[in-house]
Structure formats: structure tokens, C-alpha cells
C-alpha angles and dihedrals in degrees: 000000000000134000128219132187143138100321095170114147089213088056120106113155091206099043097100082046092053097052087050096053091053092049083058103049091043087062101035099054114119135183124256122252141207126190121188106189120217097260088046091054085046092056090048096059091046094072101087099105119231128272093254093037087049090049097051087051100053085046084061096046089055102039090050082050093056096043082239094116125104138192133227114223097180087057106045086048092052095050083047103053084048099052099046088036080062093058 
């Protein structure tokens, strides 16, 4: 049995909805936007650290840099307890 039916090389059934879908997005194309609002702009600004934060952490780094740093455990137990105590 054969079968026969348009077998035509020009022939694409989606071809006129292609190009229509392409007219649309053409027209349709937009630039994208960003908008930073004035309190965001604020909070961005606010994040220099302050003189004597900024000095710690350069004693840590340092400290890290040398091995001479050491944790305390206690400590770090006792923040983390706390902030997930707070949930």
C-alpha cells in the first residue's frame, strides 16, 4: 500500500505562522529596564564599615595570616543558639 500525499520540497505548513510570529515579536521588542529607588540607593551607600569595624577586621585578617587566630567555640555556640533560638 502506498501512500501518497503533497510531497512537495517548497511545502511547510507553518511557514505563514512563523513569519507572523516573527512580525509580532519585532514589534513587540522592548528594552530592558532597572529602577533603584532612593532608599535603595541610601542602603547602598551605607554599606562602608566603620573606622574601628574596619580595624578589627584587618587584626583578624592578620591574625588568621600568622595561625595565630583562635576560635572560640563557647562563643560561637553560644550566637548560634541565639539566632536560630530567635526563628
Amino acid at each position: 500500500m502506498k501512500i501518497q500525499g503533497s510531497n512537495h520540497t517548497n511545502f511547510n505548513p507553518y511557514k505563514q505562522q512563523a513569519q507572523k510570529h516573527n512580525g509580532v515579536s519585532k514589534e513587540i521588542s522592548q528594552k530592558d529596564q532597572l529602577q533603584i529607588s532612593s532608599q535603595a540607593k541610601q542602603l547602598q551607600g551605607n554599606e562602608k564599615p566603620s573606622s574601628e569595624r574596619a580595624s578589627h577586621i584587618q587584626e583578624i585578617k592578620k591574625a588568621v595570616d600568622s595561625g595565630e587566630y583562635k576560635v572560640n567555640h563557647e562563643k560561637t555556640a553560644e550566637k548560634m543558639i541565639a539566632f536560630w533560638n530567635k526563628r
